[in-house]
C-alpha positions in Angstrom: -66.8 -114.7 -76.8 -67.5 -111.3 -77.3 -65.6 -109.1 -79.6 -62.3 -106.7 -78.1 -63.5 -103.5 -78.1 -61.7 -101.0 -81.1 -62.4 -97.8 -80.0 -59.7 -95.5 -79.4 -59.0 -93.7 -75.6 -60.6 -91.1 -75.2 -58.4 -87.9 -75.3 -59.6 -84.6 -74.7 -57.7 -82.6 -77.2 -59.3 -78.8 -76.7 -58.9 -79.5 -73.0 -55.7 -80.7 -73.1 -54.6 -77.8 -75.5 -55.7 -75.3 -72.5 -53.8 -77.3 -70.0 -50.5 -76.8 -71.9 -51.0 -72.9 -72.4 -51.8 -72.4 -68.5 -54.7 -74.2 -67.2 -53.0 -76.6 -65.1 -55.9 -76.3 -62.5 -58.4 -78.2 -64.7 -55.5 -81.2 -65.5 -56.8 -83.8 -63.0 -60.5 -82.8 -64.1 -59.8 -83.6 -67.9 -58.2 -87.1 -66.9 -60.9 -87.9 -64.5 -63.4 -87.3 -67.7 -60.9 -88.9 -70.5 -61.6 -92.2 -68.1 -65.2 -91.7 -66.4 -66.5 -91.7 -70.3 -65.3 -95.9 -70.1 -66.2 -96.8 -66.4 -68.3 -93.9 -64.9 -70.8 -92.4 -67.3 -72.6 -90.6 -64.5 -69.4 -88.7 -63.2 -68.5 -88.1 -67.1 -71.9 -85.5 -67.3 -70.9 -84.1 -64.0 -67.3 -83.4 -65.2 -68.2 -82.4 -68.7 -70.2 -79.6 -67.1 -67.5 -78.9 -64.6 -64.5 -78.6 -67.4 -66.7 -75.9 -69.2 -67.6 -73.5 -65.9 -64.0 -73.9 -65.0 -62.6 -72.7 -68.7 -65.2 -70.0 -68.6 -65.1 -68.4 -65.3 -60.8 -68.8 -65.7 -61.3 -66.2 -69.0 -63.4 -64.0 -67.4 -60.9 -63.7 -64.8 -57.9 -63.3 -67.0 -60.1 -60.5 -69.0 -60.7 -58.6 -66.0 -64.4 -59.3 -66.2 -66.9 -60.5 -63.1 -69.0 -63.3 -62.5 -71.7 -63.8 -59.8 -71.1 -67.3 -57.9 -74.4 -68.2 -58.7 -74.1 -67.7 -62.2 -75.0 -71.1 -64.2 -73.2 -72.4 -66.9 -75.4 -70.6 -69.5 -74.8 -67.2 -68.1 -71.0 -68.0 -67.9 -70.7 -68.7 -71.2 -73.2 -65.8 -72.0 -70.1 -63.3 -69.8 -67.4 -65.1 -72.3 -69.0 -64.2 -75.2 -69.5 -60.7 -74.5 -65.7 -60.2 -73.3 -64.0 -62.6 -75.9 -64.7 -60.9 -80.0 -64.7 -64.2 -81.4 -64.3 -62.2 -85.3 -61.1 -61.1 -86.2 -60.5 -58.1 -86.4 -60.5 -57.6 -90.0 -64.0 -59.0 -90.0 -66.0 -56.7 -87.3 -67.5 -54.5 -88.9 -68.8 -58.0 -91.4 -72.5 -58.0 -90.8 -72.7 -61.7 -92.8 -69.7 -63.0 -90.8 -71.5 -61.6 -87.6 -74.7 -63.2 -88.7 -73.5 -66.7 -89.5 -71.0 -66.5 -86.0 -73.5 -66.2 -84.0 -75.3 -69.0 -85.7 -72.7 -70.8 -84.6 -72.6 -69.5 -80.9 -76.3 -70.2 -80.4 -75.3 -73.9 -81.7 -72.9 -73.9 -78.6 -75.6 -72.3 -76.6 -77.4 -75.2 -77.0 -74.8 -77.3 -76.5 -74.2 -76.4 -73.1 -77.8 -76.2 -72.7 -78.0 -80.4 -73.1 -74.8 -80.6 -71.1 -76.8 -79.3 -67.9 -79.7 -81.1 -68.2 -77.7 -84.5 -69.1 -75.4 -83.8 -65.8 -79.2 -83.0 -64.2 -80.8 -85.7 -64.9 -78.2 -88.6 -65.1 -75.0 -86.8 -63.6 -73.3 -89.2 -60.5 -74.2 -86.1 -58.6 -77.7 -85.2 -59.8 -80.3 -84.7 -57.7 -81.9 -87.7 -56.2 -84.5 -89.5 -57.6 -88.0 -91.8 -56.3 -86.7 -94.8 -57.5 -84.0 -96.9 -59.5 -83.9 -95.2 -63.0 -82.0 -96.2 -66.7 -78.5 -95.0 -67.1 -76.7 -93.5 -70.2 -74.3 -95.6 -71.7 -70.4 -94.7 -72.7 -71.4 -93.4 -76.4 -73.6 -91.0 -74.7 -70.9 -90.0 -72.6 -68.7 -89.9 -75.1 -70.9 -87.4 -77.0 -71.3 -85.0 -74.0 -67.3 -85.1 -73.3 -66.2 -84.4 -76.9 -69.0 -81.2 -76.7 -67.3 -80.1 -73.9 -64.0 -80.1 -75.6 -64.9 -78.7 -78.7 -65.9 -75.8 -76.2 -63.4 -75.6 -74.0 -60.8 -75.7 -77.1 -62.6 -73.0 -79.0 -62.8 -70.7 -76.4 -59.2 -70.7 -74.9 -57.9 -70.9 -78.4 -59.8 -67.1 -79.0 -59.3 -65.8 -75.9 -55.5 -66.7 -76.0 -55.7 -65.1 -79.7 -57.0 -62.2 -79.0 -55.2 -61.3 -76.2 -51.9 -61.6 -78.3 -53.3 -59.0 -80.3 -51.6 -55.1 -80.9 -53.8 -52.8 -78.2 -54.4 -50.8 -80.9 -56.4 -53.7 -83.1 -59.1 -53.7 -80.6 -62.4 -52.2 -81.2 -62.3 -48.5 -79.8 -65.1 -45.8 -79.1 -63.1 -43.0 -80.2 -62.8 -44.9 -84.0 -66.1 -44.4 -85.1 -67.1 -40.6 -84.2 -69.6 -40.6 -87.1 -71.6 -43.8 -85.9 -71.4 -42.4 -82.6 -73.4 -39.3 -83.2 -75.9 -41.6 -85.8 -76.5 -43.6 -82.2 -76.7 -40.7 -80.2 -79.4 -39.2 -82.4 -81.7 -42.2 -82.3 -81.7 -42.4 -78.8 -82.4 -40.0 -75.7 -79.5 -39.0 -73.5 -79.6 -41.0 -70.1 -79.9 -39.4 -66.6 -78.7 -40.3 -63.3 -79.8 -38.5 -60.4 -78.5 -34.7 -60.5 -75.3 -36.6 -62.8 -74.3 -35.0 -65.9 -76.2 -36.7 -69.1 -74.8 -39.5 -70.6 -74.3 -40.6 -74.1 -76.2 -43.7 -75.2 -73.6 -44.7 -77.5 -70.8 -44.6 -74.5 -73.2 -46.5 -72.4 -73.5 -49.1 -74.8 -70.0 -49.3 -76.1 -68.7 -49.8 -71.8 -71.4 -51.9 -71.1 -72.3 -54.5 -73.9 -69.5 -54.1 -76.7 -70.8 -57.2 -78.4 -74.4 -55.2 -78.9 -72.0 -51.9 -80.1 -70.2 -53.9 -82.4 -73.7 -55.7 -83.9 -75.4 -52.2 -84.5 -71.7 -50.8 -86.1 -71.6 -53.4 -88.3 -74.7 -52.8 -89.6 -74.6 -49.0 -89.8 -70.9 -49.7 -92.0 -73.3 -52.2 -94.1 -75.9 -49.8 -94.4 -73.8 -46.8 -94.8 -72.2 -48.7 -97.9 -75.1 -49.4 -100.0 -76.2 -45.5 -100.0 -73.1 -44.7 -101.1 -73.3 -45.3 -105.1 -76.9 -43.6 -105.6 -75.1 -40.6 -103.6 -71.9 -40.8 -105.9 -74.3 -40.2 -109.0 -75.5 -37.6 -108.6 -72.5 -35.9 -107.4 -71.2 -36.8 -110.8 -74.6 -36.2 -112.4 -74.4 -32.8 -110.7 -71.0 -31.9 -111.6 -71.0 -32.3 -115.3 
C-alpha cells in the first residue's frame, strides 16, 4: 500500500498577502493555483503566469503608469520596475546596493522568463501540439507556483511601501542641480521640430527614472572618491 502523502497544502503566502491589502480581483485565481498544483499541473503554469500579469499590470495602474495590451509578461514586469524604486530611500544614491539589487531583479527576470515558456509548453492552455506529449508533475508545479509568489509578494509588498512614503522622500529633479548640469554637459540638447531645446537630464529623469537614478548614483560614488585628493591640497595650499 502506498505511503499517505506528507506534504503540506499548498498556500500562496505573497499572493494571499496582496489579497488582504486590496487585490480581491486575483482571490479566486490564487485558490484555483493553491489546488491545480495537486490535481491540474497544466492549469497551475497557466495560472502561475496569470497571478503575475495580473499583480503587475494592477501596480502600474495604481502608479498612474501605462501598459500596451499586448505587452507580455516580461515587458510588464520590465514597466513595474521602472515605476516601483525597489531601494529605500536611504540607499539610492548606493551604487553597491544598486548593483547587487538588480542582480537580484534579473534573477526574477528570469524567473518569469521559465514561467512563460513552462505555461508555453506544458500550460492546460498552450498551444496545441502534433501528438500526445509527457506532462510535468506536481513538484514541478509546485516550483513554478511558489516563483510566482515570491514575485507577486515582493512586488506588492514595495509598491505598497513606497507609496506610504512622505512625497517629499521621493527622488526629485530639482535635488540634484549639480548632477544635472554634469549630465547636461555630456550630452547634446534635444530638438523637436521648431520646439524649444530640451535638457537631456529632464528627458531622462521624466522618462526612465530608474536609468537617472543608476547614473546619479554613480556620479555621488564618483564625486566621493575625488574628494580627499581635493581636500589636500586645499590644506596643503593653505598652510
Amino acid at each position: 500500500m502506498a505511503a499517505p502523502s506528507i506534504d503540506p497544502i499548498f498556500i500562496m503566502h505573497g499572493a494571499r498577502a496582496a489579497v488582504e491589502g486590496g487585490m480581491l480581483h486575483i482571490e479566486e485565481q490564487v485558490r484555483a493555483l493553491e489546488l491545480a498544483v495537486e490535481k491540474n499541473t497544466g492549469l497551475a503554469f497557466d495560472l502561475a503566469r496569470t497571478l503575475v500579469e495580473s499583480t503587475c499590470k494592477t501596480i502600474i495602474t495604481e502608479r498612474g503608469s501605462v501598459f500596451d495590451k499586448e505587452d507580455d509578461l516580461p515587458k510588464l514586469f520590465k514597466t513595474v520596475s521602472l515605476c516601483v524604486p525597489f531601494l529605500p530611500v536611504a540607499l539610492s544614491a548606493d551604487a553597491g546596493a544598486r548593483k547587487s539589487l538588480q542582480q537580484t531583479l534579473n534573477g526574477l527576470n528570469t524567473a518569469l522568463q521559465g514561467i512563460c515558456e513552462l505555461r508555453n509548453a506544458f500550460g492546460f492552455a498552450s498551444h496545441g501540439s502534433e501528438g500526445p506529449r509527457p506532462v510535468m508533475e506536481g513538484i514541478q508545479a509546485l516550483l513554478v507556483a511558489q516563483a510566482a509568489d515570491a514575485i507577486i509578494g515582493f512586488l506588492y509588498r514595495v509598491h505598497r511601501q513606497d507609496r506610504s512614503l512622505p512625497k517629499q522622500a521621493q527622488l526629485q529633479y530639482e535635488d540634484n542641480p549639480d548632477f544635472n548640469e554634469w549630465l547636461d554637459e555630456q550630452c547634446e540638447s534635444i530638438h523637436i521640430l521648431s520646439l524649444p531645446p530640451y535638457r537631456p537630464s529632464d528627458v531622462l529623469f521624466n522618462v526612465d527614472q530608474e536609468a537617472y537614478r543608476d547614473l546619479l548614483s554613480d556620479y555621488k560614488v564618483d564625486d566621493e572618491d575625488e574628494k580627499p585628493p581635493d581636500n589636500a591640497n586645499q590644506i596643503g595650499g593653505a598652510a
